[in-house]
PARO-313013 format. One record per atom (N, C-alpha, C, O): z, x, y; residue in three letters. Coordinates in steps of 0.2 Angstrom, whole numbers, padded with zeros to 4 digits, always signed. Example, Ala and Ser with C-alpha at 12.3 -4.5 7.8 and 13.67 -1.06 7.14 Angstrom:
! residues 2
+0039+0066-0028ala
+0039+0062-0022ala
+0039+0066-0016ala
+0042+0071-0017ala
+0035+0064-0011ser
+0036+0068-0005ser
+0039+0064+0000ser
+0040+0067+0006ser
***
This chain:
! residues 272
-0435+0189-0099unk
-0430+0195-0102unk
-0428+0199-0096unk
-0432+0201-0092unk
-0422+0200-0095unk
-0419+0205-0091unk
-0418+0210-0094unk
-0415+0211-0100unk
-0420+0216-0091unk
-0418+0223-0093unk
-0413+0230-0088unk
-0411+0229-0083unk
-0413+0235-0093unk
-0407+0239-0088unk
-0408+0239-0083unk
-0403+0239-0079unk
-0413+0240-0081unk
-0416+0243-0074unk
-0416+0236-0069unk
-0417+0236-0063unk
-0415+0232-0072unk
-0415+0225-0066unk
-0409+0223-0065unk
-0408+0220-0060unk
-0403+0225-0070unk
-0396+0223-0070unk
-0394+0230-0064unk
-0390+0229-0059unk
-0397+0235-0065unk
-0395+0242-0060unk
-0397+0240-0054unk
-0394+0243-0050unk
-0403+0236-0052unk
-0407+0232-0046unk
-0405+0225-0043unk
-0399+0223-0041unk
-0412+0223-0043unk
-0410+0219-0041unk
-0406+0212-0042unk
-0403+0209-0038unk
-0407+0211-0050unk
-0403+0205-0054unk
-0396+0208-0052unk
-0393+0204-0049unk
-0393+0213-0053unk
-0387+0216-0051unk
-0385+0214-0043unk
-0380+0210-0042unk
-0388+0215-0039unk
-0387+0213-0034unk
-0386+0207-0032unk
-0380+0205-0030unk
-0392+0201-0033unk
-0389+0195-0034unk
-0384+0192-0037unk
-0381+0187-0035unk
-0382+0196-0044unk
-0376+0192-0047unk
-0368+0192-0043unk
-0363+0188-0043unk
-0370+0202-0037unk
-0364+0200-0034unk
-0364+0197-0029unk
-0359+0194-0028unk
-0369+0197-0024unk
-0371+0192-0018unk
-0366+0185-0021unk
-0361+0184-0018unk
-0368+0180-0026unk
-0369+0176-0030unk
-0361+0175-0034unk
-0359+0170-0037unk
-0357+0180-0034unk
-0351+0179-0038unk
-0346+0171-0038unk
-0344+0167-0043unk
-0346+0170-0033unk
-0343+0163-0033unk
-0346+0158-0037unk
-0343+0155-0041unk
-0352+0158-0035unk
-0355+0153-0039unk
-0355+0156-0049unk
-0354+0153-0054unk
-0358+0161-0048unk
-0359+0162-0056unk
-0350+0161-0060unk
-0350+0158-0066unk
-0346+0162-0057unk
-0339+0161-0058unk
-0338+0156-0059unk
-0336+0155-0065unk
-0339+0151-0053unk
-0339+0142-0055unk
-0345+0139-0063unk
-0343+0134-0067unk
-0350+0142-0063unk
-0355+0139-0068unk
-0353+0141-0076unk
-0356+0139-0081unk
-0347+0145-0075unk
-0345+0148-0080unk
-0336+0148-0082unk
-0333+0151-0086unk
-0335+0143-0077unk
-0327+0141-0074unk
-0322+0140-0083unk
-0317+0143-0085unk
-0327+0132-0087unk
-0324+0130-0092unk
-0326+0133-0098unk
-0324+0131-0103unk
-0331+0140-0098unk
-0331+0145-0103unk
-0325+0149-0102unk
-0321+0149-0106unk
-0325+0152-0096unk
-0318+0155-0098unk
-0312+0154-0098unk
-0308+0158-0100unk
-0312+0149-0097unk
-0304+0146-0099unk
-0303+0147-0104unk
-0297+0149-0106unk
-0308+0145-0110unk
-0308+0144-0116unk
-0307+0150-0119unk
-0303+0151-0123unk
-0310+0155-0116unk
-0312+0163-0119unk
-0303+0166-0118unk
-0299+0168-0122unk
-0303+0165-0112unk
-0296+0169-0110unk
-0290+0166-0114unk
-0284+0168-0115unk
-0293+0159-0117unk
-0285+0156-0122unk
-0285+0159-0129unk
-0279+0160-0132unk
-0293+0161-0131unk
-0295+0163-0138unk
-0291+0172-0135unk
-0289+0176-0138unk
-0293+0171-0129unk
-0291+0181-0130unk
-0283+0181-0130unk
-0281+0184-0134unk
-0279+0179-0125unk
-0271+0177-0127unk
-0269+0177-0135unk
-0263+0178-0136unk
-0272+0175-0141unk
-0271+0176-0145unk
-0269+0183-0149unk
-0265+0184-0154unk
-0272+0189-0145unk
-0273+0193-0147unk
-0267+0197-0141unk
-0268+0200-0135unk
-0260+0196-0143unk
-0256+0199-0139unk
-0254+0207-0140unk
-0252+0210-0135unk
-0254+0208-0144unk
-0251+0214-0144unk
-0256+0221-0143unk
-0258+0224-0148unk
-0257+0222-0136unk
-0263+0226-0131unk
-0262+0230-0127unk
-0258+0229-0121unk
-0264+0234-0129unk
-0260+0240-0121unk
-0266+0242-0119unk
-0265+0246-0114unk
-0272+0242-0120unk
-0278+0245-0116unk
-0284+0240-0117unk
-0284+0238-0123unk
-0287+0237-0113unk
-0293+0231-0114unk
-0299+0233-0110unk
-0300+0235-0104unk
-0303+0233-0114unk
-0309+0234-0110unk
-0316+0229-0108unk
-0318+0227-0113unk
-0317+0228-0104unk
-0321+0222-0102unk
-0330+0222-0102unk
-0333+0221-0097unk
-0334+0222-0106unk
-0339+0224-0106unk
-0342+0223-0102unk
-0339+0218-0099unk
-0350+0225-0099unk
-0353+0219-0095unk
-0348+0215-0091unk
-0349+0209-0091unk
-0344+0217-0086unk
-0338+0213-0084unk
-0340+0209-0078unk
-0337+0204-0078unk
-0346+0211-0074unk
-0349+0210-0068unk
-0345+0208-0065unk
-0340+0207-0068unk
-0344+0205-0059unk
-0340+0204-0052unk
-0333+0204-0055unk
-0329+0207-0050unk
-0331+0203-0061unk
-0325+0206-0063unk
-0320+0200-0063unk
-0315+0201-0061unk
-0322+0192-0066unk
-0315+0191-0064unk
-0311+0188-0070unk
-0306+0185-0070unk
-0316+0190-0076unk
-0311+0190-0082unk
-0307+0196-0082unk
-0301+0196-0082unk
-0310+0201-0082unk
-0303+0208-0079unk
-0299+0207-0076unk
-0294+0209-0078unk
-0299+0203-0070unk
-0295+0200-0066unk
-0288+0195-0070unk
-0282+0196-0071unk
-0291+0191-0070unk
-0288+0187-0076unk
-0285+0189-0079unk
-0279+0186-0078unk
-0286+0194-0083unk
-0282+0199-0089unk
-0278+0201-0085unk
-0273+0197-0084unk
-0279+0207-0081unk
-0274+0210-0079unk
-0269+0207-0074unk
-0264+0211-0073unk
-0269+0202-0071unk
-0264+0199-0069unk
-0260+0193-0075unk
-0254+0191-0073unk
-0262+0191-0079unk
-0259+0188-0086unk
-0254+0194-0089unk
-0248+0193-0090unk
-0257+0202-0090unk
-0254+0204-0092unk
-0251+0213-0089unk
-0252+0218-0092unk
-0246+0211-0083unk
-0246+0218-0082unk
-0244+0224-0084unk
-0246+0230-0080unk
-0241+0224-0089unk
-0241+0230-0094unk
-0246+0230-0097unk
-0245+0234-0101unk
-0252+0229-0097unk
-0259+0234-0100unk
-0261+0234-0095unk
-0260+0231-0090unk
-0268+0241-0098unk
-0272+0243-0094unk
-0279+0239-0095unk
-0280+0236-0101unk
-0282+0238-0090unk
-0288+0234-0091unk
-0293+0240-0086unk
-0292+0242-0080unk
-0300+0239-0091unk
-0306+0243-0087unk
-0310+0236-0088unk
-0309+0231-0091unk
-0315+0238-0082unk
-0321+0233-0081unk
-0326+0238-0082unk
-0326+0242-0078unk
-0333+0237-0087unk
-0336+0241-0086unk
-0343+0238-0084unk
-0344+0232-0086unk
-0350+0241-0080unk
-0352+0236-0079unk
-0359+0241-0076unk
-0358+0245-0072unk
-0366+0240-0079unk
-0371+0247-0077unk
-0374+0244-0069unk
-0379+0246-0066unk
-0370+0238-0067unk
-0372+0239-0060unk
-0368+0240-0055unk
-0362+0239-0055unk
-0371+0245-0047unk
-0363+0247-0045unk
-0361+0241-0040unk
-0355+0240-0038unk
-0369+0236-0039unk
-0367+0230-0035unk
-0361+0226-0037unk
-0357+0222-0034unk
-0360+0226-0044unk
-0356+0220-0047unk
-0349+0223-0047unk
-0344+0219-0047unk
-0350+0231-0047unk
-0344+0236-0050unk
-0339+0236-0041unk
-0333+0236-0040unk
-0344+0236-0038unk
-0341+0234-0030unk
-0339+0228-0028unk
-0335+0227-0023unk
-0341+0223-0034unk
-0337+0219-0029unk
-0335+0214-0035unk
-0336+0208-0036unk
-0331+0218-0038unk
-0326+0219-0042unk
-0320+0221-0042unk
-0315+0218-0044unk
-0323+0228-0037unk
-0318+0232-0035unk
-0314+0229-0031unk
-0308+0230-0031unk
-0316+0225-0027unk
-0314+0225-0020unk
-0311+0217-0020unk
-0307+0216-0016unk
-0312+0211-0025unk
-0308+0207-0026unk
-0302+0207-0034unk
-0298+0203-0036unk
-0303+0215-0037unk
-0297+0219-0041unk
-0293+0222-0037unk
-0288+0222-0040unk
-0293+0225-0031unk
-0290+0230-0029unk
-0282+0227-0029unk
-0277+0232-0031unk
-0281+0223-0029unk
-0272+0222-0028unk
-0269+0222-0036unk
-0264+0220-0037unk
-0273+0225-0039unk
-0271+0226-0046unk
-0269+0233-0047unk
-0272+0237-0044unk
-0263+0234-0050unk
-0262+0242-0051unk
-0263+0244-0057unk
-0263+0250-0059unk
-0265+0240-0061unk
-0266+0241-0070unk
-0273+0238-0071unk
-0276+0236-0076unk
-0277+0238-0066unk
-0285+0237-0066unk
-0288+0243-0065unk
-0285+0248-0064unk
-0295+0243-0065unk
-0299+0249-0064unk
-0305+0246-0066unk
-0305+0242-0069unk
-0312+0248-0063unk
-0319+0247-0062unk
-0320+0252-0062unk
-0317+0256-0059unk
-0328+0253-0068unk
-0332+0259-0066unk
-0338+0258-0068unk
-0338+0253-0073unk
-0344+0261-0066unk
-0352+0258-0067unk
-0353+0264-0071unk
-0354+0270-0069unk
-0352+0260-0079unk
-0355+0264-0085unk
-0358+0256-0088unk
-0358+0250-0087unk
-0361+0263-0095unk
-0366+0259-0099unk
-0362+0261-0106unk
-0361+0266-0109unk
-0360+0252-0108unk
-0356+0253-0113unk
-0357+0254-0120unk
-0354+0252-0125unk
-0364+0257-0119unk
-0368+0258-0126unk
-0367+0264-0127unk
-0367+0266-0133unk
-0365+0270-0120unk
-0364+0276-0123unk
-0357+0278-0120unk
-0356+0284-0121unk
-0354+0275-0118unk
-0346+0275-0114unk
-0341+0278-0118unk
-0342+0277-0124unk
-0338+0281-0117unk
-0332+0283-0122unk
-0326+0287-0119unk
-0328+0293-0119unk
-0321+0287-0117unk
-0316+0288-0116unk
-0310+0288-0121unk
-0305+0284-0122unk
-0311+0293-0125unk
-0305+0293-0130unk
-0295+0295-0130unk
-0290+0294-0134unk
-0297+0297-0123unk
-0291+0300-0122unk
-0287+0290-0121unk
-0282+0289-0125unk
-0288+0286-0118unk
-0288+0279-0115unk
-0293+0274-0119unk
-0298+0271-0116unk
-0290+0275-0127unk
-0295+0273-0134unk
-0294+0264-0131unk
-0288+0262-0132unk
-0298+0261-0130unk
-0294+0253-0133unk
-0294+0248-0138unk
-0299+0248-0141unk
-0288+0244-0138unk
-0286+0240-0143unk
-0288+0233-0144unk
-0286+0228-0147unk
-0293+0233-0138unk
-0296+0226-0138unk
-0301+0227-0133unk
-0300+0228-0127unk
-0308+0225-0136unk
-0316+0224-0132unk
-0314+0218-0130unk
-0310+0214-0133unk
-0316+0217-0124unk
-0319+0209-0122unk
-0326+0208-0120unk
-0331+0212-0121unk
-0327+0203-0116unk
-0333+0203-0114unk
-0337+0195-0112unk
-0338+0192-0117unk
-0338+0192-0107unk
-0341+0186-0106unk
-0348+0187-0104unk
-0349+0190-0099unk
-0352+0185-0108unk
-0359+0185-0108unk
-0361+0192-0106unk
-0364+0192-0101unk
-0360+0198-0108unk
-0362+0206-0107unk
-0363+0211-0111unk
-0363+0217-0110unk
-0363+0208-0117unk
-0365+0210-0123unk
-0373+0208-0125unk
-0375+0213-0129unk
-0377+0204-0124unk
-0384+0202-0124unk
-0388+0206-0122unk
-0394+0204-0123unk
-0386+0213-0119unk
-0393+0217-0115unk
-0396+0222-0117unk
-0401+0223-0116unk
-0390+0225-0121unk
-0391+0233-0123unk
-0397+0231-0127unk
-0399+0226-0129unk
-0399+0237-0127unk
-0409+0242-0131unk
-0408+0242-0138unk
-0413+0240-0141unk
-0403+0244-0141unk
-0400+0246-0147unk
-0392+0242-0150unk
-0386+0245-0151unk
-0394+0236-0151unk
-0388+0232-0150unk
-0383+0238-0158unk
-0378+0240-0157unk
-0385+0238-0161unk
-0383+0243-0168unk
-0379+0249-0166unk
-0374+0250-0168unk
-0382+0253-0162unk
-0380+0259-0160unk
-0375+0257-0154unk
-0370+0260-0155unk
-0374+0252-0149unk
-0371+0251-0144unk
-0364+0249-0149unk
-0360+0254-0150unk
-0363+0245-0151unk
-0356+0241-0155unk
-0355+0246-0158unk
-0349+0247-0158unk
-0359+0253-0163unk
-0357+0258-0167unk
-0352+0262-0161unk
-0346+0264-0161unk
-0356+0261-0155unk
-0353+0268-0149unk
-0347+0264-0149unk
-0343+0267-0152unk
-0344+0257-0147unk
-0339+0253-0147unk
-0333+0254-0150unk
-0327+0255-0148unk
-0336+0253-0159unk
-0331+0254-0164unk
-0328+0264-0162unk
-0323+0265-0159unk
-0332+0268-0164unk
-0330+0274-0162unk
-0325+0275-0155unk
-0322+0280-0156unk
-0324+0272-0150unk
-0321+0274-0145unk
-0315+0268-0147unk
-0310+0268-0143unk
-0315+0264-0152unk
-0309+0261-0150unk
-0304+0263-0155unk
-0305+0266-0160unk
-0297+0260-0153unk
-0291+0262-0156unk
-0291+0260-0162unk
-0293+0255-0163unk
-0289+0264-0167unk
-0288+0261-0173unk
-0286+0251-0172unk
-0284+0249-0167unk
-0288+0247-0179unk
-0287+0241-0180unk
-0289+0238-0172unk
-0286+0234-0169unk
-0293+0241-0170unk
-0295+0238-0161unk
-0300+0230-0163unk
-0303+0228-0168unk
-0299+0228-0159unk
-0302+0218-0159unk
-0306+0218-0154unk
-0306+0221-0149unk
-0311+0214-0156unk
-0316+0212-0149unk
-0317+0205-0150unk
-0318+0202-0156unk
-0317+0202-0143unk
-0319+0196-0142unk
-0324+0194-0136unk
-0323+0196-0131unk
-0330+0192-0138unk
-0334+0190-0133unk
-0339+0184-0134unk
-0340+0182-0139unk
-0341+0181-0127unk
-0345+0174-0128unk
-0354+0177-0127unk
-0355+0182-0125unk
-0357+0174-0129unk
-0364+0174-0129unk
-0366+0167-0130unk
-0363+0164-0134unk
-0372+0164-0127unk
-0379+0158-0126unk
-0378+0157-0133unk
-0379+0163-0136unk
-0378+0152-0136unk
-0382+0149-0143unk
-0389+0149-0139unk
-0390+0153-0135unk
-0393+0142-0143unk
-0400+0146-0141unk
-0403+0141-0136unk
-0399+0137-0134unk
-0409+0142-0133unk
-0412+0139-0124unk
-0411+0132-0127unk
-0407+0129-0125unk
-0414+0129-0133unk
-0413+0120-0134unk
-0405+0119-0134unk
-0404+0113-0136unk
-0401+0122-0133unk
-0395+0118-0133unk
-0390+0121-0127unk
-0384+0122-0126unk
-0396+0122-0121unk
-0393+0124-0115unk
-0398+0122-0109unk
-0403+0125-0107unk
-0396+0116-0108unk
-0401+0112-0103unk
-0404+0115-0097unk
-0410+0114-0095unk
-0400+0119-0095unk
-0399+0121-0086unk
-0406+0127-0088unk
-0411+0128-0084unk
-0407+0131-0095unk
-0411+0135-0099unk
-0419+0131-0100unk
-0424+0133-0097unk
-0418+0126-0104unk
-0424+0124-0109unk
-0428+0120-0102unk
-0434+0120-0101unk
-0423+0117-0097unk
-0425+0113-0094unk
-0429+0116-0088unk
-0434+0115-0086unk
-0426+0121-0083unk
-0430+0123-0081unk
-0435+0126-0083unk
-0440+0125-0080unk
-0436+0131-0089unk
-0442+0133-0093unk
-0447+0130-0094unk
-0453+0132-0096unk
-0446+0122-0095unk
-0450+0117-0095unk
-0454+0117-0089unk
-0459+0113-0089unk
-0453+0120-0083unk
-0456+0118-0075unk
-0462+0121-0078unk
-0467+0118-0079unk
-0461+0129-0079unk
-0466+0134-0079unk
-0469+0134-0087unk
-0468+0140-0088unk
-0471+0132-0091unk
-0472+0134-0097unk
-0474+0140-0098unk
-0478+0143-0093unk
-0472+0144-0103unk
-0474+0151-0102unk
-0475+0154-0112unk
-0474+0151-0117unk
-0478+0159-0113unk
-0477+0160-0121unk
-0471+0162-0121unk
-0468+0165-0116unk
-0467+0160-0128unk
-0460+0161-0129unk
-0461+0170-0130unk
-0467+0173-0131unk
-0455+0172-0130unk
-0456+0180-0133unk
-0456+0181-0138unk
-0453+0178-0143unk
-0458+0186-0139unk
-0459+0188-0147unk
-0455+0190-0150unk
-0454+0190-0156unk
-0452+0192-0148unk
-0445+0194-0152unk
-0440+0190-0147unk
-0438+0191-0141unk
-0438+0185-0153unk
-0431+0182-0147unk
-0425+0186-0149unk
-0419+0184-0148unk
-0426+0190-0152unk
-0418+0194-0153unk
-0420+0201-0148unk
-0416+0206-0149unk
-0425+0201-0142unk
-0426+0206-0138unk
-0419+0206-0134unk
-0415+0202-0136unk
-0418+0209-0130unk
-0410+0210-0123unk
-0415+0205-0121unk
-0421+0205-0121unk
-0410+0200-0118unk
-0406+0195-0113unk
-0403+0191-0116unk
-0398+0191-0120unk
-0405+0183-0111unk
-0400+0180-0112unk
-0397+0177-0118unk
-0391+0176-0119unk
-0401+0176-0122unk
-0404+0173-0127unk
-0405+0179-0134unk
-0410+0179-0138unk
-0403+0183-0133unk
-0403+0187-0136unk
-0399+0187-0145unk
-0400+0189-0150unk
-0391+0184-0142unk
-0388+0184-0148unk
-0385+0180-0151unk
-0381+0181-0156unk
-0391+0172-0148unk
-0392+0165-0150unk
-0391+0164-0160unk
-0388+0159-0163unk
-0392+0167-0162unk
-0393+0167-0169unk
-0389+0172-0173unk
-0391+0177-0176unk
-0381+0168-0174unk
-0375+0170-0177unk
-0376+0173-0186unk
-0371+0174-0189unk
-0382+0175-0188unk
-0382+0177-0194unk
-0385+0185-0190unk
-0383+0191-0191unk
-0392+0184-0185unk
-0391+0190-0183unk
-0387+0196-0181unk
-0385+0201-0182unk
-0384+0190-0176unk
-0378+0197-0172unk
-0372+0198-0177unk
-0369+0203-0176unk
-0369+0194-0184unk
-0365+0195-0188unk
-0369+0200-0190unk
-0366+0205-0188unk
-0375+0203-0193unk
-0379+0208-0195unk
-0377+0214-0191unk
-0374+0219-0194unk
-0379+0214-0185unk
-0377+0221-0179unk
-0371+0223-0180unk
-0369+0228-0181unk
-0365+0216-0179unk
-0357+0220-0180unk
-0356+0224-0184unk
-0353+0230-0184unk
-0360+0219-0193unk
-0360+0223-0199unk
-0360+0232-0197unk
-0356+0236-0196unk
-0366+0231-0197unk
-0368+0235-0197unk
-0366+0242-0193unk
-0367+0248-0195unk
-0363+0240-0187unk
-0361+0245-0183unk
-0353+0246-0186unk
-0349+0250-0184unk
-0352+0242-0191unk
-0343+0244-0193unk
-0337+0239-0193unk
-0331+0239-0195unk
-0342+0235-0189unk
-0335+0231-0190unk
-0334+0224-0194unk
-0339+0221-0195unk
-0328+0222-0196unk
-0327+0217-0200unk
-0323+0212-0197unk
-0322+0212-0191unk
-0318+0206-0204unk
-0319+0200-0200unk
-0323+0196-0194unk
-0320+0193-0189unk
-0331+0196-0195unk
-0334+0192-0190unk
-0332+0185-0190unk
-0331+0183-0195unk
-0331+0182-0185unk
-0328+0174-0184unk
-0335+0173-0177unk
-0338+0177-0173unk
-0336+0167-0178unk
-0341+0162-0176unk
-0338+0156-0171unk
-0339+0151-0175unk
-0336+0154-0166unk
-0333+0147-0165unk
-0339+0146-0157unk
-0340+0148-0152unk
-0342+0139-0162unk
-0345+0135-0155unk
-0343+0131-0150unk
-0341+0126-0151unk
-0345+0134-0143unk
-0340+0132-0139unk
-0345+0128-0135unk
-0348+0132-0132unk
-0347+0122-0133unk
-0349+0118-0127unk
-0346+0115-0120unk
-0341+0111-0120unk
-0349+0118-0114unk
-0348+0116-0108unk
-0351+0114-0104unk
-0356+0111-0106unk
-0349+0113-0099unk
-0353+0108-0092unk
-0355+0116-0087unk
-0351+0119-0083unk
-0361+0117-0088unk
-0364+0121-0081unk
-0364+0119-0077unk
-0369+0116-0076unk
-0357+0120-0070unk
-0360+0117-0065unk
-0365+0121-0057unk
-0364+0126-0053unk
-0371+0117-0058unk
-0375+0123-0053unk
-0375+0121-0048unk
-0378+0124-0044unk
-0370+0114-0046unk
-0371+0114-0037unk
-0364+0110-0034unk
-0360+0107-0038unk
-0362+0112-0030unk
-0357+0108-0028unk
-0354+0110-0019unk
-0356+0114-0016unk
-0350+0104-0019unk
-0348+0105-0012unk
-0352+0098-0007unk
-0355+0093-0010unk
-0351+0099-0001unk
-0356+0095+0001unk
-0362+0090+0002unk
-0363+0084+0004unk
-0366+0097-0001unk
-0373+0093-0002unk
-0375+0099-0010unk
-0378+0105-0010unk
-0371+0096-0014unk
-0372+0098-0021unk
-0379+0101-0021unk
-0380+0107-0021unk
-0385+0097-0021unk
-0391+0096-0023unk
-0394+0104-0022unk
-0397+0109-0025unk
-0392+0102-0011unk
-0394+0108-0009unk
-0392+0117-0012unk
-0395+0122-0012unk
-0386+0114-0014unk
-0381+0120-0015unk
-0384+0124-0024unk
-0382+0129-0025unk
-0388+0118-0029unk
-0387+0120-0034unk
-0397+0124-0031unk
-0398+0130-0032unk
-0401+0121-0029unk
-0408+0124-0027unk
-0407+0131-0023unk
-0411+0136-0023unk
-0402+0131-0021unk
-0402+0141-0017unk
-0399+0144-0023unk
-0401+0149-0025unk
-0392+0141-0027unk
-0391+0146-0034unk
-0397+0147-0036unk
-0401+0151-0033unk
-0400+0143-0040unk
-0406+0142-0044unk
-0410+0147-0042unk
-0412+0151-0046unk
-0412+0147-0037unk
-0415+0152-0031unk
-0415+0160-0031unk
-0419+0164-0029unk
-0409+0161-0033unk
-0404+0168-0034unk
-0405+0171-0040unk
-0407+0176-0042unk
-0403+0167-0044unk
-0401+0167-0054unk
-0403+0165-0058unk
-0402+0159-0058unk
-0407+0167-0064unk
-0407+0165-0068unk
-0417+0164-0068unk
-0421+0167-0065unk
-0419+0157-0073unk
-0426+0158-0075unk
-0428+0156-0069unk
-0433+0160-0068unk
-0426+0152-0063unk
-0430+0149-0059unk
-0431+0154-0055unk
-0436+0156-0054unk
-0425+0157-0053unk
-0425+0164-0046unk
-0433+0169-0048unk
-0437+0171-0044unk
-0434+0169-0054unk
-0439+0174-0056unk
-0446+0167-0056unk
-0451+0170-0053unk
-0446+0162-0057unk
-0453+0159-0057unk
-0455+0159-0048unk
-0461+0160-0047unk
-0450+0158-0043unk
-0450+0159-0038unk
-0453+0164-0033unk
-0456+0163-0027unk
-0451+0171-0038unk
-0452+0175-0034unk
-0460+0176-0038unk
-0463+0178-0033unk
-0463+0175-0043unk
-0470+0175-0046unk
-0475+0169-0042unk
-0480+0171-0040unk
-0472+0165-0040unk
-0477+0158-0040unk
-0480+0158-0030unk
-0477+0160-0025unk
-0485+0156-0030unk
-0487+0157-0023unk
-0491+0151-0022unk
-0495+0148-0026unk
-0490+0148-0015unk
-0494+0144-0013unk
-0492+0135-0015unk
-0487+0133-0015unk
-0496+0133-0016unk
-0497+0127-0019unk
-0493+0124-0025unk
-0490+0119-0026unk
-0493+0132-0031unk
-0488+0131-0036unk
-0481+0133-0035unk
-0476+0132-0039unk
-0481+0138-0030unk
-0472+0136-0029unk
-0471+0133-0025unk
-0465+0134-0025unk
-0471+0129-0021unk
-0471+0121-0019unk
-0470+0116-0025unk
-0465+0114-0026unk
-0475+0116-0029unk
-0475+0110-0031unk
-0468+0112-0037unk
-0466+0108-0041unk
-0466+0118-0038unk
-0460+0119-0044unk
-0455+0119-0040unk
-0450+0116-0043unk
-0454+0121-0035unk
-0449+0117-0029unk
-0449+0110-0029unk
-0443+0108-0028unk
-0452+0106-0030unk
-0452+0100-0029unk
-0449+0098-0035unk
-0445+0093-0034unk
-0450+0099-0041unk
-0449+0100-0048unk
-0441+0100-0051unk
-0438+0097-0056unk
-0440+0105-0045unk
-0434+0109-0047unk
-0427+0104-0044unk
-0422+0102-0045unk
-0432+0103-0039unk
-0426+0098-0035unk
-0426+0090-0037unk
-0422+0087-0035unk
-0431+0089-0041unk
-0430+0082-0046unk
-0425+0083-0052unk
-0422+0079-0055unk
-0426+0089-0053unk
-0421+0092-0060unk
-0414+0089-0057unk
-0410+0084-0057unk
-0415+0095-0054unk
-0406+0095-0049unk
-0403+0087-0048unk
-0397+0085-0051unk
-0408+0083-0044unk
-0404+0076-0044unk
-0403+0072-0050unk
-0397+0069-0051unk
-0408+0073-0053unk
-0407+0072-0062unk
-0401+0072-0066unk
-0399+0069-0071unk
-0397+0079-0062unk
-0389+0081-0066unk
-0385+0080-0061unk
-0379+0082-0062unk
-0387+0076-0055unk
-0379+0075-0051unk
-0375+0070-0055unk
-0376+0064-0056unk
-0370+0072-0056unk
-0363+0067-0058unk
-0358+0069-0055unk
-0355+0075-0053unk
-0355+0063-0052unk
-0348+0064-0049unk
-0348+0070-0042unk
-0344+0072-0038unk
-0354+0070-0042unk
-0352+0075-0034unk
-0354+0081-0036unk
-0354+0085-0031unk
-0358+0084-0044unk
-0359+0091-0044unk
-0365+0090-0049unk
-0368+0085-0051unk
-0367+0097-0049unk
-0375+0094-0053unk
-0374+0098-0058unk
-0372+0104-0056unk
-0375+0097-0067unk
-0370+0101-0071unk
-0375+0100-0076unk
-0378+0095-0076unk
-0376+0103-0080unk
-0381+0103-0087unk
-0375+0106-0091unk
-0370+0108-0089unk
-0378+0104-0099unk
-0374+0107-0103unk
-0376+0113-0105unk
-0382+0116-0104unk
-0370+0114-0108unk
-0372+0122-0110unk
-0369+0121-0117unk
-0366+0116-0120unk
-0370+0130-0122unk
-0368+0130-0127unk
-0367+0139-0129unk
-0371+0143-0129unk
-0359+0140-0132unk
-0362+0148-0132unk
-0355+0148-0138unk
-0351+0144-0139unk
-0356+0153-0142unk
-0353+0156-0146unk
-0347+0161-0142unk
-0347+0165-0137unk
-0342+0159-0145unk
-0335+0164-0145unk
-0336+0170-0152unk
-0337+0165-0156unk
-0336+0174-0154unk
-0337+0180-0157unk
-0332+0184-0155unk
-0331+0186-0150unk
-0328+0184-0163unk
-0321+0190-0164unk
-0323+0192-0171unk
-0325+0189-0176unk
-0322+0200-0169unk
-0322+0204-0173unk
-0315+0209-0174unk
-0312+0210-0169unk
-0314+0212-0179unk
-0310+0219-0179unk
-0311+0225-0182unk
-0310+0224-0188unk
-0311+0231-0181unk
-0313+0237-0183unk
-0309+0239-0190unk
-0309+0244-0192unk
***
């Protein structure tokens, strides 16, 4: 489990060190997201949840230069280097909030977005309530989140290196938080919003690529995600031997030049 204080840290910091890559491992999710959010054309203010390095804001706002688009995001690491590959936008804007209590009414918007940045909040109920409250009247939200770790390889399979007790509440913040679409239609409910829509989307995770793929996917791995933390836990002889582990996984997924697991996550639309 990832929490606030590690996204404001150092998991924040990695992810923007790490921008490129988390961009590419999530390349054929957002395509898909950004065609589902084109749907939704008539927007003059968007706001980006969880936006972290920023490049579906990006996205946005260069698709669409008549709106305003915000990125919001509780790391300043990610909010930085956001900023800084945003800047040539003049209908962009970053800022390091927490979009469980964020509210700007003056610059209400008429459409939430969000890739994978909605899983974290403490009070998922009270966060989407604070959401509906600050948006514009008939305002829409579209966001992706993880279905669950057995139908996301790059997930169950490294957790398999380290066996660990599963957590006790799998509906805790992170990643895997909002895996089970009867729960989270629950949360919207209940914070206010209607039409929930469900659509399952599967992709190709790719975690290594370039010249020596293998190498390239064992240093992500190393940065992000469940392995980066068994790493920094394990000493001596047992992190060796999950290094070794890690790096039979990896060759295990090289196809075509790239080392790639499946993945599996929910598109999630709603409207106020």
């Amino acid at each position: 489990m990832t929490d606030k204080s590690e996204w404001q840290g150092q998991v924040g910091s990695s992810w923007a060190r790490q921008w490129q890559r988390t961009d590419r491992s999530f390349a054929p999710l957002t395509a898909i997201l950004l065609e589902r959010i084109s749907s939704f054309a008539d927007t003059r203010r968007i706001a980006d949840i969880g936006c972290g390095a920023g490049e579906l804001s990006i996205e946005l706002a260069a698709a669409r230069p008549d709106t305003e688009v915000l990125g919001l995001d509780i790391s300043p690491d990610l909010i930085s280097a956001a900023s800084a590959r945003g800047s040539h936008h003049p209908n962009l804007r970053f800022a390091v909030a927490d979009a469980s209590t964020w509210s700007d009414l003056s610059s209400a918007p008429d459409l939430y977005v969000s890739r994978h940045g909605v899983m974290f909040f403490d009070d998922p109920v009270a966060a989407f309530s604070n959401l509906h409250g600050s948006a514009a009247p008939r305002a829409s939200l579209v966001f992706s989140c993880f279905r669950s770790p057995s139908e996301n390889a790059w997930a169950s399979k490294i957790g398999a290196l380290v066996p660990s007790a599963p957590a006790a509440n799998p509906h805790a913040p992170g990643p895997f938080a909002f895996a089970d679409s009867a729960h989270v239609a629950g949360i919207l409910s209940a914070a206010g919003w209607g039409d929930i829509a469900f659509e399952p989307v599967d992709f190709d995770y790719v975690a290594g690529s370039g010249e020596d793929p293998i190498s390239d996917a064992l240093d992500f791995f190393g940065h992000i995600g469940p392995a980066a933390r068994a790493i920094r836990m394990l000493e001596g002889d047992a992190r060796k031997q999950f290094l070794d582990r890690l790096r039979m996984l990896a060759e295990s997924h090289l196809q075509q030049d790239k080392v790639r697991f499946s993945a599996a996550a929910w598109i999630v639309t709603a409207k106020k």
